[in-house]
N, C-alpha and C positions, 0 to 999 in steps of 0.2 A: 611517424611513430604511433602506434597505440596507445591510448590513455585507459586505464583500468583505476578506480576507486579502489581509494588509499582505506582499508578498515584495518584496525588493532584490536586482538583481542586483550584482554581486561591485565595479561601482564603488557603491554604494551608491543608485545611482538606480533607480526605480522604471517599472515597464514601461509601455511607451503604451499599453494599457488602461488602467492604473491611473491615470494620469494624466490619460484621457480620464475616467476614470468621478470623478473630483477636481472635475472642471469642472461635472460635473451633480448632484455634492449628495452619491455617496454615501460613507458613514462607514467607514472601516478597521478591522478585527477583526484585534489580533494576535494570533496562534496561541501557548496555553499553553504552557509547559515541560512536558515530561511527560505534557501530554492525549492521550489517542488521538484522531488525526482518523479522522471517520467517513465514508462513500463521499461525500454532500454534500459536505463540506465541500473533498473532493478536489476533485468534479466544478467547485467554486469557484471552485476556486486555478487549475487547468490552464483554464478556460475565460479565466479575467484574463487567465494570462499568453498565451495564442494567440489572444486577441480571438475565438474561436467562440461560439458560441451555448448557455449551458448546455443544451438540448435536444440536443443533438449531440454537447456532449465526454458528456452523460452514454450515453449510444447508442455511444459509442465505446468508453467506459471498461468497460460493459458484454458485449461485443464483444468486450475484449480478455481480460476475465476468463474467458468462456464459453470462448475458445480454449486458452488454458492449463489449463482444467480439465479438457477433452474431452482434451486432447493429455498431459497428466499421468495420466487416469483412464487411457489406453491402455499406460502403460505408456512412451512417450516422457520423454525428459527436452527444458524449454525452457531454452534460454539466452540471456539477453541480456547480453551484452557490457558491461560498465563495472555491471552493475548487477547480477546474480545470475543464480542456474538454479534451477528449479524440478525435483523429480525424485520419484521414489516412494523405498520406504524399505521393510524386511521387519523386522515385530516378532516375537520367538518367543512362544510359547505358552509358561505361565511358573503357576506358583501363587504365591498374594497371600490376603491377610487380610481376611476382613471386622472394622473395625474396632471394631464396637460388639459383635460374639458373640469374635472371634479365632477364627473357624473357618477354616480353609482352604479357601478355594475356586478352579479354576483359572479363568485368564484364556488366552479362546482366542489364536492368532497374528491378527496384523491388518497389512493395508498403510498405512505412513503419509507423509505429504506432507513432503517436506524442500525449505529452501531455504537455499542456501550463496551468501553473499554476496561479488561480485566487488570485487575488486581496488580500484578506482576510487570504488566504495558505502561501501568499509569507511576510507578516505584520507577522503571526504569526511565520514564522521560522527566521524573522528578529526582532524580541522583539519587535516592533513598537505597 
């Protein structure tokens, strides 16, 4: 059998995919407390809930990574609204320990990927 992620929207009923996919046999997978979901298992969930084609949300999901990384690596920052910004970040060059000699050795400066999450992201993972 197929497992598909069990989602409810907010009256508790469950989306006409999932309801459609009820009627043909397959089984619901609740998503763990504290599991990381892995790119599949997104491509899973967003295909249930918009009835597309997992061939397609994954092409999309895909699609929308590469953009943010090309538009991130430039030096741009992204934002989306209700949900965060993606942005770059400047580390200084700094000396640190090797921990098995304690010798000193430096750590060059590096660019790093930051993301600050909106408003709306951070209500929703606080039940507010």
């Amino acid at each position: 059998m197929r497992a598909v992620p069990v989602i409810a929207d907010q009256s508790g009923r469950r989306p006409i995919a999932q309801r459609r996919a009820d009627r043909v046999g397959w089984r619901y997978s609740q998503p763990q407390e504290g599991k990381a979901m892995n790119k599949q298992e997104l491509v899973d969930v967003v295909a249930a809930r918009t009835g597309a084609s997992k061939a397609a949300t994954g092409e999309a999901i895909d699609a929308f990574i590469g953009a943010v990384t090309a538009a991130v690596k430039k030096g741009d920052t992204v934002q989306l609204i209700g949900f965060g910004s993606f942005s770059t970040g400047a580390r200084a060059a700094r000396v640190g320990r090797n921990p098995a000699t304690g010798a000193e050795i430096q750590i060059p400066a590096a660019k790093t990927v930051k993301f600050t999450a909106g408003k709306a992201f951070k209500d929703a993972v606080n039940g507010a």
